[in-house]
N, C-alpha and C positions, 0 to 999 in steps of 0.2 A: 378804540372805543372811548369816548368821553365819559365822563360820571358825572349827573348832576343831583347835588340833594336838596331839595328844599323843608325846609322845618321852621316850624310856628314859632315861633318865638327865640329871645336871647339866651344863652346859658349863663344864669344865675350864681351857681354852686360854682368857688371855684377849681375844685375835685375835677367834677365834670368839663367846665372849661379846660382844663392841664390833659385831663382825659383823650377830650376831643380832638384837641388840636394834636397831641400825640398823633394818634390814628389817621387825622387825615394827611396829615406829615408823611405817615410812612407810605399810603393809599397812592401819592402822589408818584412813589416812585415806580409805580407799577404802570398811571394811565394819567389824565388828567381828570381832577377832582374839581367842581366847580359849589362851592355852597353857598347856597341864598337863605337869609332870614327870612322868614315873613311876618311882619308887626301881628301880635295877640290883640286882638277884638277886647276889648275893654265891654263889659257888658252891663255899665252901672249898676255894682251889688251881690250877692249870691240870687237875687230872685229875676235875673235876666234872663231872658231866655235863650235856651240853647238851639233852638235851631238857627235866632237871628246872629248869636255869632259862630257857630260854624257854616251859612251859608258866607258872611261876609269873609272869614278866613279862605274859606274855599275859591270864592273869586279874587281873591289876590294868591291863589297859590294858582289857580287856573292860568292865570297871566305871567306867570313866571315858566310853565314848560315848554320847552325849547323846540320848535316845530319839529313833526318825526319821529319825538322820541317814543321809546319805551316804556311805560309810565308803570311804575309800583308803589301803589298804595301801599303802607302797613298799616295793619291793625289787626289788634287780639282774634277775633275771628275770621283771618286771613290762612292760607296756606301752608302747613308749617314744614321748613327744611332743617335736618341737621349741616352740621356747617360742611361736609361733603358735600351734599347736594346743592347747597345754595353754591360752592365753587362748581360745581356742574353747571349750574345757573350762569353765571357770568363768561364761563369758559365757552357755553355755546353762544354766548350773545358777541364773545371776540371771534368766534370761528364762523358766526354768519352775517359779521361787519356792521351791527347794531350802530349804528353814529353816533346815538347818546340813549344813558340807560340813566332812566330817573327816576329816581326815588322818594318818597315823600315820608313825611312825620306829621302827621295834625299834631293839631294842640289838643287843650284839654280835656275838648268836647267828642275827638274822634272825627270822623269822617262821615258822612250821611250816605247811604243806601246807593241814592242818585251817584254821588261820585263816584264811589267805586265803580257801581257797573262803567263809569265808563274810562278806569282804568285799565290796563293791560292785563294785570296782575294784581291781587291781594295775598300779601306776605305776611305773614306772623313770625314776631321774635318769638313772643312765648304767649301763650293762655292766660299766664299773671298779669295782674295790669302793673305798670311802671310810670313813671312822670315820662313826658314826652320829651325831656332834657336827658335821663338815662337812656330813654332807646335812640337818641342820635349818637351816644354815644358807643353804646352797645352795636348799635348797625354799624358803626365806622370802623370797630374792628372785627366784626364778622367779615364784611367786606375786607379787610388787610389779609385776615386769615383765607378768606377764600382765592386772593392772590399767589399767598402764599403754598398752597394745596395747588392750584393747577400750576404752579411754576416747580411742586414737589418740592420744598423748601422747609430747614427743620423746623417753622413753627409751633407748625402743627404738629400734636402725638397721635400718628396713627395705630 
């Protein structure tokens, strides 16, 4: 099973960049990790409006999912797993040969209504809100951790 993430924008912080790439480093050695930026909507101003750049982010993230796949949106009012279940998650999607399981991160706006319905999945890290630079980061090592749980590996303290 492939893994693709797509996420709005660059990482800024460089915490979070060291972070990031940690995780996807280690993600790598479990499956293939495939990650796309997608340029931030520039909205001239604070008083831009939010639908026109979350539709425009959203059609350049629509163009990037990779025909077939599995599609998981995240966002706050999404689905919530603790990190057992989320490797229950991926673990059934290697056992019924998922081809590519994709992930996304809006930017700053979130995701619109429309989109989700017509993802696969709405996932929540958590109910708090976070920058969408720490939930790529935060996902990248849920995702390791959930590797490492169905591989039974001591990362995780059960």
């Amino acid at each position: 099973m492939k893994l693709t993430l797509i996420c709005v924008g660059k990482l800024s912080l460089d915490f979070i960049r060291v972070g990031a790439a940690e995780y996807a480093q280690r993600v790598q050695r479990y499956t293939t990790l495939e990650l796309i930026e997608i340029k931030e909507e520039k909205g001239g101003g604070k008083k831009a409006p939010r639908q026109h750049i979350r539709s425009a982010e959203e059609a350049r993230i629509a163009a990037k999912i990779p025909a077939g796949a599995y599609v998981i949106a995240l966002d706050e009012a999404g689905k919530q797993h603790n990190s057992e279940q989320f490797a229950r998650l991926l673990e059934r999607h290697m056992i019924e040969g998922t081809g590519c399981l994709c992930l996304i991160v809006a930017g700053a706006y979130g995701f619109s209504a429309t989109f989700k319905q017509g993802c696969d999945m709405v996932l929540s890290l958590s109910q708090m809100t976070m920058t969408h630079q720490m939930a790529r980061m935060f996902l990248l090592e849920q995702i390791y951790r959930g590797f490492t749980i169905v591989r039974n590996e001591p990362y995780h303290n059960r």
